[in-house]
N, C-alpha and C positions, 0 to 999 in steps of 0.2 A: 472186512469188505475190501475186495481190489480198489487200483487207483483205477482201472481199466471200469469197471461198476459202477465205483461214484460218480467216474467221469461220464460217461452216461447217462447214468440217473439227473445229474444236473444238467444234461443237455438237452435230453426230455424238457424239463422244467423249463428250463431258458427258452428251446421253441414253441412251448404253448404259451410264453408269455406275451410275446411280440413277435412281430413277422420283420423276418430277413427275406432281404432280396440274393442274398448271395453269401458264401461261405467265407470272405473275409470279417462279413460285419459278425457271423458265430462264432470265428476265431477272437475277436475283439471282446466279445461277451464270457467266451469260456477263461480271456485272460485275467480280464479282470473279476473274474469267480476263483484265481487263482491256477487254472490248469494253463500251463504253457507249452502248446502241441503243435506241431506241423500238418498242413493244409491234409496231407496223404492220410494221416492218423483220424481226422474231421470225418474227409472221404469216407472212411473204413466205418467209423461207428456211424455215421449216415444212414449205410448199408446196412449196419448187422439191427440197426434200431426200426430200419423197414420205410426209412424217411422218404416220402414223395416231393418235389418241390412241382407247387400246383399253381396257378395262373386263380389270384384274387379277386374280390370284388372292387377292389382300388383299382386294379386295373396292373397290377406289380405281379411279380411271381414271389411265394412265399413258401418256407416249407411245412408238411402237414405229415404227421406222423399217424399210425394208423388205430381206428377204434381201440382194437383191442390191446393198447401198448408194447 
């Protein structure tokens, strides 16, 4: 499996565990998972993984990835 993959696959995992308000606290999360990546590299698989950042019931914005994975 790519590092490009699993990094992903574990970023999935990390956003349906807990809500971020913002892409430093997922860079914080992916660090301590081990992946040490720059904000632009976040951005990108964001994108290819189809992430929405959506306005919660707390009242926060949070990101939500879509039904079908």
């Amino acid at each position: 499996m790519s590092a490009k993959k699993t990094r992903q696959d574990v970023l999935r995992i990390i956003i349906q565990s807990k809500s971020f308000d913002n892409q430093e606290e997922l860079l914080a999360d992916l660090k301590s998972e081990g992946f040490n990546i720059a904000q632009p590299t976040l951005s990108r698989d964001l994108k290819q993984l189809k992430a929405s950042k959506v306005y919660n019931k707390d009242g926060k914005y949070s990101y939500l990835l879509p039904a079908d994975g």
